[in-house]
C-alpha positions as CSV (number, residue, x, y, z in Angstrom):
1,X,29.6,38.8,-10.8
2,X,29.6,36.1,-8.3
3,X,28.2,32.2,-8.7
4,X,25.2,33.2,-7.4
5,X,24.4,36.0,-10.2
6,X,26.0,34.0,-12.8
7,X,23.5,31.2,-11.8
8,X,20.5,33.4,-12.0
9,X,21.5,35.0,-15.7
10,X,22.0,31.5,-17.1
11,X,18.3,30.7,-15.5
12,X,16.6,33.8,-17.0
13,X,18.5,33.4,-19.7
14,X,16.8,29.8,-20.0
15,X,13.4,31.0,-19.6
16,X,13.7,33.7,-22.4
17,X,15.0,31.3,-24.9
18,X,11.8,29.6,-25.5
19,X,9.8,33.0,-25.4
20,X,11.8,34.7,-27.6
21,X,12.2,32.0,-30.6
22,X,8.5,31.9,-30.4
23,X,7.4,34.4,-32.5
24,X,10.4,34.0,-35.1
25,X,11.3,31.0,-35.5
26,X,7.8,30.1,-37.9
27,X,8.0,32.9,-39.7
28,X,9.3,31.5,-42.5
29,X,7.2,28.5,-42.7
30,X,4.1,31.3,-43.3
31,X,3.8,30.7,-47.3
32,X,3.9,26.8,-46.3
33,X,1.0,27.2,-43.5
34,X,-1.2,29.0,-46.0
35,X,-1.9,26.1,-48.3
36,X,-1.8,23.4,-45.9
37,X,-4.5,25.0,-43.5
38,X,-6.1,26.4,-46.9
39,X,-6.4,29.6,-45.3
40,X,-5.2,33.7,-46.3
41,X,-2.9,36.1,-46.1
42,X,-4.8,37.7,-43.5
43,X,-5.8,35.1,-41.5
44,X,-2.6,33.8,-41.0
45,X,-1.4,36.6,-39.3
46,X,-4.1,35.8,-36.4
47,X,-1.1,33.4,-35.4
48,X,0.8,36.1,-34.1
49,X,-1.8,38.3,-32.9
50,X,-3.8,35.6,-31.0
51,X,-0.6,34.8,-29.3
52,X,0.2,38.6,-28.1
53,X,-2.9,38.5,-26.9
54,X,-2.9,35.1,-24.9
55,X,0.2,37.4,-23.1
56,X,-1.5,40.2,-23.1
57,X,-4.5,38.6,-20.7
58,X,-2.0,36.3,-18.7
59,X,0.2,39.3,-18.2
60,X,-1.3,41.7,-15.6
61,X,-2.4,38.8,-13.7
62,X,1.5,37.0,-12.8
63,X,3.1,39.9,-11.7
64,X,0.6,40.7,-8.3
65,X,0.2,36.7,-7.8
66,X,4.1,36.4,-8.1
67,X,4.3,39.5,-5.8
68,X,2.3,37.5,-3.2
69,X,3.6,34.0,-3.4
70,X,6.8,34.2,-5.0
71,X,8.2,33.6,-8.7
72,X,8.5,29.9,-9.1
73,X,5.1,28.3,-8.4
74,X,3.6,30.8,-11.1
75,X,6.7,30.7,-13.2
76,X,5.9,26.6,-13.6
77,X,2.4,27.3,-14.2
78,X,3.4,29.3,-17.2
79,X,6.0,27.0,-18.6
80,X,3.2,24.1,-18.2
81,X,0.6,26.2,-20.3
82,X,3.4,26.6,-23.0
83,X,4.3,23.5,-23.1
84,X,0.9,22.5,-23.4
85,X,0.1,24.8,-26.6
86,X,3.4,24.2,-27.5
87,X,2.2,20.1,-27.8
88,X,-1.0,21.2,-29.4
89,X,0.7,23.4,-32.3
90,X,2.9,20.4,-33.6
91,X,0.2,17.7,-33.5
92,X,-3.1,20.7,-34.4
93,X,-4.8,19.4,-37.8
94,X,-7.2,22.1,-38.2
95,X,-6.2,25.9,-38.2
96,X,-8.3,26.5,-34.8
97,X,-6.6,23.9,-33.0
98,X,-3.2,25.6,-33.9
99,X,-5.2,28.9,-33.3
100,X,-5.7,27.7,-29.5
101,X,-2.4,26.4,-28.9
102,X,-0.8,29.7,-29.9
103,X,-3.2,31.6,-27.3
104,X,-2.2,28.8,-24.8
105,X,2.0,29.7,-25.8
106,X,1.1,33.0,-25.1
107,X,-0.6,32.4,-22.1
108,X,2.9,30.9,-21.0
109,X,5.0,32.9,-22.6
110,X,3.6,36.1,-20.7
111,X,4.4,34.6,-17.3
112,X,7.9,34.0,-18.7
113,X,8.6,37.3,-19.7
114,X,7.0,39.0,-16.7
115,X,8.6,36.7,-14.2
116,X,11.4,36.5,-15.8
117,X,12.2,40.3,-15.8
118,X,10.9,40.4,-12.0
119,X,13.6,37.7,-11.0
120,X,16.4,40.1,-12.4
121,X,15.4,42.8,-9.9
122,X,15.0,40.1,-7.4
123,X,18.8,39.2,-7.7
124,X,20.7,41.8,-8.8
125,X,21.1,45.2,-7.1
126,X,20.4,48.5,-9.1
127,X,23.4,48.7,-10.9
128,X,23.6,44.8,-11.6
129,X,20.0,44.8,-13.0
130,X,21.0,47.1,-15.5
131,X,24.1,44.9,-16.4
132,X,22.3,41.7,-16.3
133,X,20.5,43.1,-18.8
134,X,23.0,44.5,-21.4
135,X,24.2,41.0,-20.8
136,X,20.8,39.3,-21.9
137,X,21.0,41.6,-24.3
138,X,24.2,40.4,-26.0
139,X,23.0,36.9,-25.5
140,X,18.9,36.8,-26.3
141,X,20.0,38.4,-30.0
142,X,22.3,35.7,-31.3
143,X,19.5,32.6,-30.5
144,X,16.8,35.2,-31.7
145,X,19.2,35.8,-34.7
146,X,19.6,31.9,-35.3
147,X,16.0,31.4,-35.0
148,X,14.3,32.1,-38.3
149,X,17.7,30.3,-40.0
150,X,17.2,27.6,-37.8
151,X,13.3,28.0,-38.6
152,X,14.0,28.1,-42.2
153,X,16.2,24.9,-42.4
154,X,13.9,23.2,-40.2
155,X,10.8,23.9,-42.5
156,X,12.5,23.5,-45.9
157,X,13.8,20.1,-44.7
158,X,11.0,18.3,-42.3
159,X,8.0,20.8,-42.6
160,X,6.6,23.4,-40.6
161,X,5.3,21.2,-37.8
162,X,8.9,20.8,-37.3
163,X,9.1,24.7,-35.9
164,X,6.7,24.2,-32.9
165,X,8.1,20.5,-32.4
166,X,11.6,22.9,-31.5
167,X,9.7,25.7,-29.5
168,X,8.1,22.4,-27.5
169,X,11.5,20.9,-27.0
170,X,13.1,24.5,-25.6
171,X,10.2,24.9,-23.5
172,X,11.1,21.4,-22.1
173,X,14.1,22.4,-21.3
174,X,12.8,25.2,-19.2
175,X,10.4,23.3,-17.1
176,X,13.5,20.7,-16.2
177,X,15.8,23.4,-15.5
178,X,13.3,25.6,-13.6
179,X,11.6,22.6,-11.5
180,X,15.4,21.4,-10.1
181,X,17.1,24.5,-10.4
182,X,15.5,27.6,-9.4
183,X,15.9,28.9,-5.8
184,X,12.9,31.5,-5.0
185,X,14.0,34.7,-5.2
186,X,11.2,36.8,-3.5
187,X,11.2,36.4,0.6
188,X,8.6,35.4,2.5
189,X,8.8,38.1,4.8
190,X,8.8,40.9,1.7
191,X,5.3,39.3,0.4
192,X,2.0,41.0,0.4
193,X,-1.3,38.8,0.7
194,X,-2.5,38.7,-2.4
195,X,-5.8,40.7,-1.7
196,X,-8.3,42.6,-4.2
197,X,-7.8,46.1,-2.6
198,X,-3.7,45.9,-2.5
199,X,-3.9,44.9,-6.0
200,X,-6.2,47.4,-7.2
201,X,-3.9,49.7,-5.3
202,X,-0.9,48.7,-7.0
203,X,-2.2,48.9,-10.3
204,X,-3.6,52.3,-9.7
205,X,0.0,53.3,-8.7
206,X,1.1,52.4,-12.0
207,X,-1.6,54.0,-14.1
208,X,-1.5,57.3,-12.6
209,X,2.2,57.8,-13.0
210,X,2.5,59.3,-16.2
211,X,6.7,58.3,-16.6
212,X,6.4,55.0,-16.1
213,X,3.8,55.1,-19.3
214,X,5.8,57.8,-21.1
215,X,8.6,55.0,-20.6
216,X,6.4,52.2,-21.5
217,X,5.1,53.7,-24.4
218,X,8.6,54.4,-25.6
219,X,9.9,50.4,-25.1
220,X,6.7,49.6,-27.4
221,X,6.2,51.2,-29.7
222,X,9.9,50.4,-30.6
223,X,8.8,46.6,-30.3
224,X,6.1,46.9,-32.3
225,X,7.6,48.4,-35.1
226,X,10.1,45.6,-35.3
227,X,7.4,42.9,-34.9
228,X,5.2,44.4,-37.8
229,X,8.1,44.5,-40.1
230,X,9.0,40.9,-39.5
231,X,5.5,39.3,-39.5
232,X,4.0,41.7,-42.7
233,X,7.6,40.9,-44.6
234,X,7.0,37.1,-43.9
235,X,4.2,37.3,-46.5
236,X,5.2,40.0,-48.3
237,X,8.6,39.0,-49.4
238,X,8.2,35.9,-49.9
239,X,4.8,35.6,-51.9
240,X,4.5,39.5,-53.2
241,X,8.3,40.0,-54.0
242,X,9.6,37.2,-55.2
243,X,12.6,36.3,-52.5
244,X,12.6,32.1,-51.9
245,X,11.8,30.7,-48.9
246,X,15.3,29.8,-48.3
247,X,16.8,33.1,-48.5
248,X,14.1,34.9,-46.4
249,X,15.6,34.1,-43.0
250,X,18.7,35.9,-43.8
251,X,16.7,39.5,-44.3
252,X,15.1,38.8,-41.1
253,X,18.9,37.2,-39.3
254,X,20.6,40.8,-40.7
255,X,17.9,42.8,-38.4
256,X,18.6,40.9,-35.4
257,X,22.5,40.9,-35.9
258,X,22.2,44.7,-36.3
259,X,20.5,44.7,-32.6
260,X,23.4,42.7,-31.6
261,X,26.0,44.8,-33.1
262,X,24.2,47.8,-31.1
263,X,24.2,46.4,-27.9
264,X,27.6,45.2,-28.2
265,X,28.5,48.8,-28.3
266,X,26.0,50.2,-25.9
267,X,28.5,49.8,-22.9
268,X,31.3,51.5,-24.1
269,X,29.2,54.4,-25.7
270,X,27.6,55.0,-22.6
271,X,31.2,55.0,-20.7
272,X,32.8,57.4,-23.0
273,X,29.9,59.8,-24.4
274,X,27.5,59.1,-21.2
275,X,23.6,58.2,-21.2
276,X,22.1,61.4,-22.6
277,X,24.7,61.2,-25.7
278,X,23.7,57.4,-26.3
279,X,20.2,58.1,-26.0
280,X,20.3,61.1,-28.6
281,X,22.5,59.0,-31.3
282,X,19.8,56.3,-30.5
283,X,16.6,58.8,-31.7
284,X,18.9,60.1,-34.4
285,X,19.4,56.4,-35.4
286,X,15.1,55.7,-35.7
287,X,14.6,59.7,-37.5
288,X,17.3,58.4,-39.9
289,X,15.8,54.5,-40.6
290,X,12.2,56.3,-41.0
291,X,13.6,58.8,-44.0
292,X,15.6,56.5,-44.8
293,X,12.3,54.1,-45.3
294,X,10.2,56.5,-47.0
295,X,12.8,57.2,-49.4
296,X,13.0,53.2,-50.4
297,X,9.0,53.2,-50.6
298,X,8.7,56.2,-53.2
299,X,11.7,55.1,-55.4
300,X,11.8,50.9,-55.3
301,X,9.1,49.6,-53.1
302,X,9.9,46.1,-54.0
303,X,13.1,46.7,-53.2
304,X,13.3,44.1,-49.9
305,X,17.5,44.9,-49.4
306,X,17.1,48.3,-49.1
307,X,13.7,48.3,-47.5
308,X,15.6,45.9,-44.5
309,X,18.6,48.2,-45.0
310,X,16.3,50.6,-43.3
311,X,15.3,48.5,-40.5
312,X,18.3,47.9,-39.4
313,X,19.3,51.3,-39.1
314,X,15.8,51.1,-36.9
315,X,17.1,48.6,-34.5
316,X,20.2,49.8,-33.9
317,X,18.6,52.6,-32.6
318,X,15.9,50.6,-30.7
319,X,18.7,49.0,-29.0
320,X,20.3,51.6,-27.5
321,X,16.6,53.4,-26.5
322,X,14.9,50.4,-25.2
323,X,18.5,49.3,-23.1
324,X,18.4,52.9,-21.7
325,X,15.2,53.5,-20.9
326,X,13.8,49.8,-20.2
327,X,15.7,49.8,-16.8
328,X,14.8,53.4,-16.0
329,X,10.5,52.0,-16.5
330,X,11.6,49.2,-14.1
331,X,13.2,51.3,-11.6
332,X,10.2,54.3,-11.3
333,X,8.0,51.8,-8.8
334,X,10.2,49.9,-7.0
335,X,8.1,48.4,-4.6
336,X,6.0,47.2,-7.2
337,X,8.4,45.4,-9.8
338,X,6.0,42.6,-10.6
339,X,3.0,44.5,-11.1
340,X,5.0,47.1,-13.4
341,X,7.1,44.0,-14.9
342,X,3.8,42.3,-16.1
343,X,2.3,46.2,-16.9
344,X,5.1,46.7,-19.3
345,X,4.8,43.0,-20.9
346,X,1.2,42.9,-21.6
347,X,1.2,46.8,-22.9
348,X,4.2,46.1,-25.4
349,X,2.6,43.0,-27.1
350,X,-1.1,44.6,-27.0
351,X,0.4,47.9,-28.5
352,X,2.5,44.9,-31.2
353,X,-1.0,43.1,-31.6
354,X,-2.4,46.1,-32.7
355,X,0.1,47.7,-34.7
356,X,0.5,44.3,-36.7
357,X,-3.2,43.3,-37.6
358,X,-3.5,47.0,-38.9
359,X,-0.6,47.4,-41.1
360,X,-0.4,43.3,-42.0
361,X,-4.2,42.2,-41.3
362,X,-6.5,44.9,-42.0
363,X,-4.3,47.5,-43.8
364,X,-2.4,44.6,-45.9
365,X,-2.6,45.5,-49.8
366,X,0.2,43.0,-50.9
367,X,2.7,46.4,-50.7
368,X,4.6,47.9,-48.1
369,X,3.0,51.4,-47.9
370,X,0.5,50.0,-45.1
371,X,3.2,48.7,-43.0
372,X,5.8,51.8,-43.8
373,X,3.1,54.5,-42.4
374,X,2.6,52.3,-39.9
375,X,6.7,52.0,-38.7
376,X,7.1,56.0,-39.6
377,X,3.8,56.8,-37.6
378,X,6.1,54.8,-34.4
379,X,8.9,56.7,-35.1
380,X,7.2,60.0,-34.9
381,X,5.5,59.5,-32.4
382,X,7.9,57.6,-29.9
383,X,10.3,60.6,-30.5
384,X,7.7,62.9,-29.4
385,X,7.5,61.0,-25.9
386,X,11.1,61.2,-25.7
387,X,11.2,64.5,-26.0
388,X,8.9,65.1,-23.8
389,X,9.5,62.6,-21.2
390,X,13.4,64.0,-21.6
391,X,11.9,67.4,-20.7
392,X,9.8,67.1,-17.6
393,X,13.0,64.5,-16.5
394,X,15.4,67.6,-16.7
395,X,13.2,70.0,-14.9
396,X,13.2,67.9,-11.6
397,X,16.6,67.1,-11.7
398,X,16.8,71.2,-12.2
399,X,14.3,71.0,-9.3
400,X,15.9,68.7,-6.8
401,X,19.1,70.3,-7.6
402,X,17.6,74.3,-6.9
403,X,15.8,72.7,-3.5
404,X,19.2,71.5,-2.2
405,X,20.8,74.5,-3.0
406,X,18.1,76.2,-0.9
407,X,19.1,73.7,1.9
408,X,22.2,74.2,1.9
């Protein structure tokens, strides 16, 4: 990797931080946001929801305008709306003012994940996407890791506000390093006017190719399961089962450590067993956390070590599916990667909204069952586009393989 490339992963790397930390890093202070806002268990969940869905809007929208006038103007118009909600959450006094500045981080944090991914495959070839990205991988865990610790501390010891005063300070950090450090990486001479009937085009590309859904389906469902079980447990450990504030972060650190742990190992496997083995072990992996789960429910469901025993068993797995399968999504429209970049960002945190205000919102009981079906229900029936995705993969490379035969 060359100065160039190194550059460029430290810059994405940059713009992920804040994103990322942004939906763990207040977990903990949930309990703590309840009384002061006076509001429910229910409700408080809208913090997380209202914020996939300020992505979810923003998100289709950066990837065509990035497409036609390059990543950084609408990459700083991004990091200015976060910022901006970012400001509001630490000084909001009522619960709709920090309801608006979450929808404002999320209007941000869309354009940072979309334009973030879309700069990767802007400066890194094929095969250097893919590594750029195990390498974000091993990176983005550890600070995601660290965040509901660092989240915990910070709201045991100066109060919640405290959380979004640290996402505001990241986010900072971003716009500096952005504004006198990023060098466009989208030509001029490879940009498309940004007209109605290209972008309708484009997007109708994307929706009628059933793989690139098949694949998109795959990365979120495998999110959304993980984001459920971190936002429901938030709540559910801490007022229903008992475990102290203090302690909390821990359950949620050992998930993120077991992604690490994963991806850590995701090179190698894939060197010495090849893709189709490390995607295999990687379904076996979520079949195994999903027994594994139901068995904790029927015998101890207050059981929150074993029940997070489970989980990360789960993303272990997710690692090794969503580092396989992620670049693959990426690479099935290449002309396109902004449109599909912000496609795959808006449909894994709608698919997350939804999953998490029916198992912790509507669904929520004060027990896990709710959020269990919920996580098996993924499982099931993210394997079952594997499978099939797998299948209809094989039979053109059996295809291609039989046509060049017949060339031949």
């Amino acid at each position: 990797m060359n100065k160039k490339e190194i550059k460029y992963l430290f810059l994405i790397t940059i713009i992920f931080v804040a994103a990322c930390i942004e939906t763990d890093i207040y977990l903990p202070a949930f309990s703590d946001m309840m009384h002061y806002f006076s509001t429910s268990e229910e409700a408080i969940q809208s913090l997380l929801t209202l914020n996939f869905i300020g992505i979810c809007v923003s998100g289709p929208l950066y990837g065509p305008i990035s497409d036609a006038y390059g990543r950084k103007k609408p990459l700083m118009v991004a990091l200015g709306l976060f910022l901006l909600g970012s400001i509001i959450t630490v000084f909001a006094q009522t619960f709709e003012q920090m309801l608006f500045g979450r929808v404002l981080q999320g209007l941000g944090s869309g354009g940072s994940f979309t334009l973030g991914t879309a700069i990767i495959f802007d400066a890194f070839q094929k095969e250097k996407a893919v590594r750029a990205l195990n390498q974000l991988n091993s990176i983005i865990p550890f600070i995601m890791a660290g965040a509901p610790m660092l989240g915990g501390y910070l709201n045991s010891s100066f109060g919640f506000r405290s959380n979004f005063l640290a996402i505001a300070f990241f986010v900072l950090v971003s716009v500096i390093v952005c504004l006198f450090s990023f060098e466009e990486t989208r030509p001029k001479e490879i940009r498309a006017p940004l007209q109605a009937k290209k972008i309708l085009a484009d997007f109708k590309k994307a929706f009628t190719c059933l793989a690139f859904w098949q694949l998109t389906m795959i990365v979120s469902l495998i999110f959304a399961g993980y984001l459920a079980f971190l936002s429901a447990t938030a709540v559910l450990f801490v007022v229903e089962f008992g475990i102290s504030k203090e302690i909390f972060p821990y359950f949620q650190a050992a998930l993120l450590f077991g992604w690490v742990a994963a991806n850590v190992c995701m090179n190698r496997a894939v060197v010495k067993w090849g893709t189709k083995f490390v995607k295999t072990m990687g379904s076996t992996l979520l079949l195994i956390s999903s027994i594994w789960l139901t068995c904790a429910c029927l015998l101890t469901p207050s059981n929150a070590y074993l029940l997070t025993a489970a989980m990360v068993l789960y993303t272990l797995g997710a690692n090794w599916i969503c580092g396989l399968y992620f670049p693959e999504c990426m690479e099935i429209l290449p002309d396109i990667k902004g449109t599909t970049a912000s496609l795959i960002t808006s449909a894994r945190l709608l698919i997350t909204a939804v999953v998490v205000t029916i198992t912790a919102d509507y669904f929520y009981n004060g027990t896990i069952y709710p959020l269990a079906i919920g996580i098996i229900g993924i499982v099931i029936s993210m394997l079952a586009t594997i499978v099939l995705y797998e299948r209809k993969a094989g039979k053109q490379i059996q295809d291609s393989a039989t046509e060049t035969v017949f060339v031949h």
